[in-house]
C-alpha positions in Angstrom: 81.3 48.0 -32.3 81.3 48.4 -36.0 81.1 51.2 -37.9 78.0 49.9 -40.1 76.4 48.4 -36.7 77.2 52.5 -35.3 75.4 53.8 -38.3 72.4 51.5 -38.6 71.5 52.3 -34.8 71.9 55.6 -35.9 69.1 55.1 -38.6 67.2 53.4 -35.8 67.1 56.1 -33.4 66.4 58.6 -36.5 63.1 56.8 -37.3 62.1 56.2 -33.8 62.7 59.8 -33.0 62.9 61.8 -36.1 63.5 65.7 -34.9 65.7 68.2 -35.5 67.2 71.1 -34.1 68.4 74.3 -35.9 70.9 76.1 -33.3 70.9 79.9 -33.1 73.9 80.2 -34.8 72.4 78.8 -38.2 72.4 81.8 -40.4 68.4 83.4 -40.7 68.7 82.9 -44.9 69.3 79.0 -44.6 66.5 78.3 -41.8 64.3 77.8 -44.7 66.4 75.3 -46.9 67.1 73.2 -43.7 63.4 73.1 -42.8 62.4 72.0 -46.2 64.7 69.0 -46.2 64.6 67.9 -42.5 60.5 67.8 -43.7 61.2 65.8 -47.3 62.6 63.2 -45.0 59.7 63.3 -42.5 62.0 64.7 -39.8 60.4 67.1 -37.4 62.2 70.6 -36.4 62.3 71.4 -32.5 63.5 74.1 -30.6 64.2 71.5 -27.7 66.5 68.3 -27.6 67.0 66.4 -31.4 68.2 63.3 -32.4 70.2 65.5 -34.8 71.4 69.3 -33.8 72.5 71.4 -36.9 74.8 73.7 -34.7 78.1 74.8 -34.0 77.7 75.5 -30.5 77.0 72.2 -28.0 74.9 73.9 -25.7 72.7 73.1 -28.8 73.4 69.5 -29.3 72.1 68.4 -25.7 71.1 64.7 -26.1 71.7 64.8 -30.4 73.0 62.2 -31.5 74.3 63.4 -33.9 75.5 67.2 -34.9 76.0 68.4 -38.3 78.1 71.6 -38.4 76.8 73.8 -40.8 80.3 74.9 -41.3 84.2 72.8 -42.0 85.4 74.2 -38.5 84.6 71.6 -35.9 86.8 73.3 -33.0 84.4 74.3 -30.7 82.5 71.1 -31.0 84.8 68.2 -31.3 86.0 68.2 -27.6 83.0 69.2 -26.2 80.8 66.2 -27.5 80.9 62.5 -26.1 82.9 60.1 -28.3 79.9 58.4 -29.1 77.8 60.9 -30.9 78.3 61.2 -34.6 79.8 64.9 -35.8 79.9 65.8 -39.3 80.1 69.1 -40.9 80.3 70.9 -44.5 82.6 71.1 -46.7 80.4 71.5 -50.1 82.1 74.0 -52.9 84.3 75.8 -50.2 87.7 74.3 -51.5 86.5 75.5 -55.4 85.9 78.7 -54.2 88.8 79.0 -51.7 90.9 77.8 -54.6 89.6 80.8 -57.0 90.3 83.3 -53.9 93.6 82.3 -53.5 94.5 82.2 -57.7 93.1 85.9 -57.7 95.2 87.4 -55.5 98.0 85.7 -56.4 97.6 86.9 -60.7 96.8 90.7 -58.8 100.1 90.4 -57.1 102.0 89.1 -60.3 100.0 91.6 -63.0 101.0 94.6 -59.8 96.8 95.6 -60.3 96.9 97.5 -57.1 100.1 99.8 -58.8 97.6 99.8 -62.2 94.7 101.0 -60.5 96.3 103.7 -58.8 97.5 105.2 -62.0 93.7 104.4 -63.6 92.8 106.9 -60.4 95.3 109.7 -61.4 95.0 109.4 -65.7 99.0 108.1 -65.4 99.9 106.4 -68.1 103.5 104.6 -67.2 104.5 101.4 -69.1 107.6 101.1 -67.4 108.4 98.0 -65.4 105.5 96.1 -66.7 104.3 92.9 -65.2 106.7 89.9 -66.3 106.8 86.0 -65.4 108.2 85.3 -62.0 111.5 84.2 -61.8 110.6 81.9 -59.1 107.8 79.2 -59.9 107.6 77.8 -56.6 104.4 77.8 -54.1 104.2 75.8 -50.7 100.7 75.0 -49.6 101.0 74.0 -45.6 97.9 71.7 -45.2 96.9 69.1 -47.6 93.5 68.6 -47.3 90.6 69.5 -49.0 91.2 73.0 -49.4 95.0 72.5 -49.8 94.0 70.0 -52.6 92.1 72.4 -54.4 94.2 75.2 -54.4 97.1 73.2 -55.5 95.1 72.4 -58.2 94.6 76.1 -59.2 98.4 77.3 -58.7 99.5 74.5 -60.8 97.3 75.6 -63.7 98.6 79.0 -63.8 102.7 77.6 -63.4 103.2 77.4 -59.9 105.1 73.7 -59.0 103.4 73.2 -55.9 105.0 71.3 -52.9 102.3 70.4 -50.3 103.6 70.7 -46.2 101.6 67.9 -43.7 101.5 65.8 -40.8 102.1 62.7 -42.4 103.7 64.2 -45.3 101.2 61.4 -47.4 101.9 61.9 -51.3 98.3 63.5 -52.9 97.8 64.0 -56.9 97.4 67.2 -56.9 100.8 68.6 -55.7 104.1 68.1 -57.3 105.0 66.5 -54.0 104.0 66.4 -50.4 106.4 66.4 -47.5 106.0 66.3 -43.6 105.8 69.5 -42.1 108.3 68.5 -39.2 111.1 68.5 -42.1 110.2 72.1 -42.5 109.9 73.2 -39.1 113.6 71.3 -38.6 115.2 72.0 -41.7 118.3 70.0 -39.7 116.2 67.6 -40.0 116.3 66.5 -43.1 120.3 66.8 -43.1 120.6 63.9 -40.9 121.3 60.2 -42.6 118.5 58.4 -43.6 116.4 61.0 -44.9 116.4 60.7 -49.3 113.0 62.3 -50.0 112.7 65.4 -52.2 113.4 68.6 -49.7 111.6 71.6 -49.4 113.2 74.2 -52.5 112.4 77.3 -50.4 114.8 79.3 -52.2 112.4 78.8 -55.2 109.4 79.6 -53.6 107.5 82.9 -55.0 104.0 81.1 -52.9 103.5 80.6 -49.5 99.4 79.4 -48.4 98.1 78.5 -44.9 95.3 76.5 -45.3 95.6 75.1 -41.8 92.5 74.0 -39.4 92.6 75.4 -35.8 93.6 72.4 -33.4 95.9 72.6 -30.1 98.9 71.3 -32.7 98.2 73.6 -35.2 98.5 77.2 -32.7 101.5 79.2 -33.4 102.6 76.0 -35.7 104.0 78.9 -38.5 107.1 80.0 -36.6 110.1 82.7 -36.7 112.3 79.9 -38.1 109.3 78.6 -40.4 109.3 81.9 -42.4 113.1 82.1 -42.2 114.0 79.8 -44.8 111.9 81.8 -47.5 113.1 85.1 -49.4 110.6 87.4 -50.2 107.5 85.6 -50.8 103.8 86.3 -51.0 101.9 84.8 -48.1 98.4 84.2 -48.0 96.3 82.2 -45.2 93.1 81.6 -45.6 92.9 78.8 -43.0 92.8 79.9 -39.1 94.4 83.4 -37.6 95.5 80.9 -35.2 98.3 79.2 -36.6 100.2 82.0 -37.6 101.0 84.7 -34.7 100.5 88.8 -35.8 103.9 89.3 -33.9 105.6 86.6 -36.3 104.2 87.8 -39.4 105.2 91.5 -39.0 109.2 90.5 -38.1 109.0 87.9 -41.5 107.8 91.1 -43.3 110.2 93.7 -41.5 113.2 91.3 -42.2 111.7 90.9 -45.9 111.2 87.1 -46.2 107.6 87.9 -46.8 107.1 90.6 -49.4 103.1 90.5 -48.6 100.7 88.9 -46.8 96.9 88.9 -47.7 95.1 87.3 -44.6 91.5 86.5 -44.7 91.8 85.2 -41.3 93.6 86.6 -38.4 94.6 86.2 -34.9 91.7 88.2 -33.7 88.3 88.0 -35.5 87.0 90.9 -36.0 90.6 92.9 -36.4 91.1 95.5 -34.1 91.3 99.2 -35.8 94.1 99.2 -34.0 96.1 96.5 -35.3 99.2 97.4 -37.1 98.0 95.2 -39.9 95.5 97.8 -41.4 98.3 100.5 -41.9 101.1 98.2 -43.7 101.1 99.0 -47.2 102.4 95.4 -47.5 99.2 93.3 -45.7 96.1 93.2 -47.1 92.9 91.8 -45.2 89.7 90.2 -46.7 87.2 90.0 -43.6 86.6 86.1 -43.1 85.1 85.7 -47.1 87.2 83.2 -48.9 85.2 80.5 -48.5 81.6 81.4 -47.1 79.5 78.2 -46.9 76.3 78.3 -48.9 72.5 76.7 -47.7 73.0 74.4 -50.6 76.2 73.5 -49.5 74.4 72.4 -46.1 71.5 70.9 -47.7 73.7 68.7 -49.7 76.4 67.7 -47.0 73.7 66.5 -44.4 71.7 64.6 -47.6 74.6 62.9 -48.2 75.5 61.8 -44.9 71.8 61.1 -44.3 72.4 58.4 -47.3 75.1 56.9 -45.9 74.0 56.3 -42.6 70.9 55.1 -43.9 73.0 52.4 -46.0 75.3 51.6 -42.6 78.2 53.8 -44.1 80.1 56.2 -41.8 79.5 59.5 -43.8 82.5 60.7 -45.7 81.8 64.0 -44.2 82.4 62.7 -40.7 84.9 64.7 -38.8 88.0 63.2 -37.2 87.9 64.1 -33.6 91.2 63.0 -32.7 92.5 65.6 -35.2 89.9 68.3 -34.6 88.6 68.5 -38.5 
């Protein structure tokens, strides 16, 4: 079956049974918005079984045939669904915004603003060891995608040469260059004959960002021997807790090859009070708030894939299952 014969039996089934349902988990604020463009395209909201389920959570998506996650993380829904329902989900201005998150903390870690505003606190005025260029111009983004993309394209404005880590290890625009993440996780790897691409310079690498999905091959995927060909560098995820284990972060930063790490995810969502990460003066957590998905970023994913399937296109912002984003 092709795709375009997939999507216009989509459209047909939309027409002939034009509802939709808003799962419990779609913030309160954006009910509204949703409601206002499911009816400006004649689709009725339920509170039962839809031809479309705006939802994160399949107990929500009963009979849909197709689900729209309000949100880019498709983990809890991609294996629950069956292969022939449609899943897309929103992306909107979350790289952008990812992007600035990421740019900000790494100008406060090379400016030393925490050190500033301490002495702002206590009337100090000390202009010794003032902020200078990095010697190291390096940063490593591990995952390429959309949000990987973007803040690529942010680190490269302010210096950085920016070396992107993937599956495929696929060459993308905006990166310097792009090399598969197996080479890095086997650095013998790249030793053996055969192997002439660019390698990864970790010794030049001031940079390291996780911008990593949560999928079965992506768990624990930052290891021990990962962070052990870096020196000192300033970590920062803001993909999934999951790929990076609390227990391999604190030995990189007791053995020093990662100065700091600023994590706006974690293992555990919420963190514990009890975690050892809130009393390092060398982590620092954001709470989940790097890149928080706006109505109109909904509005405008699901009007776009409503286009598309309307013109027999599989929607751009169609997840791939097999790969769990």
């Amino acid at each position: 079956m092709t795709s375009e014969l997939t999507m216009h039996r989509l459209d047909g089934t939309l027409r002939a049974s034009p509802t939709v349902r808003l799962g419990d988990d779609v913030e309160p604020g954006w009910r509204d918005a949703l409601t206002a463009w499911a009816r400006s395209h004649g689709l009725e909201i339920t509170d039962r079984d839809a031809t479309l389920a705006i939802t994160t959570r399949p107990d929500h998506a009963n009979g849909a045939a197709w689900v729209h996650s309000p949100y880019a993380g498709i983990e809890h829904l991609a294996p629950a669904l069956p292969g022939d329902v449609l899943l897309t989900r929103t992306t909107g201005t979350m790289p952008e915004r990812i992007a600035e998150y990421v740019l900000a903390w790494v100008l406060a870690d090379r400016w030393q603003t925490a050190r500033y505003l301490a002495d702002s606190a206590t009337a100090t005025w000390d202009p010794s060891d003032p902020p200078v260029p990095p010697d190291r111009n390096g940063a490593v983004v591990i995952g390429t995608g959309a949000m990987g993309s973007a803040i690529a394209r942010a680190l490269r404005v302010v210096g950085h040469r920016v070396t992107g880590l993937s599956r495929s290890g696929r060459p993308d625009d905006a990166f310097d260059a792009v090399l598969p993440l197996a080479r890095a996780l086997d650095p013998a790897d790249s030793e053996r004959p055969g192997h002439d691409e660019a390698r990864l310079d970790a010794p030049g690498t001031d940079v390291v960002v996780l911008a990593l999905p949560h999928t079965p091959q992506t768990a624990g995927v930052i290891t021990p021997e990962l962070l052990q060909t870096f020196d000192g560098v300033h970590l920062i995820n803001i993909g999934r807790g999951s790929a990076l284990r609390t227990d391999t972060l604190l030995h990189a930063l007791d053995t020093g090859r990662v100065r700091h790490a600023t994590l706006d995810v974690t293992e555990q969502e919420p963190l514990d009070p009890a975690s050892l990460l809130w009393r390092r003066p060398d982590v620092t957590i954001t709470p989940h708030i790097s890149g928080l998905t706006l109505p109109s970023d909904v509005v405008a994913a699901l009007e776009e894939a409503l286009t598309q399937i309307r013109a027999g296109v599989r929607p751009t912002s169609a997840a791939a299952r097999e790969r769990g984003y």
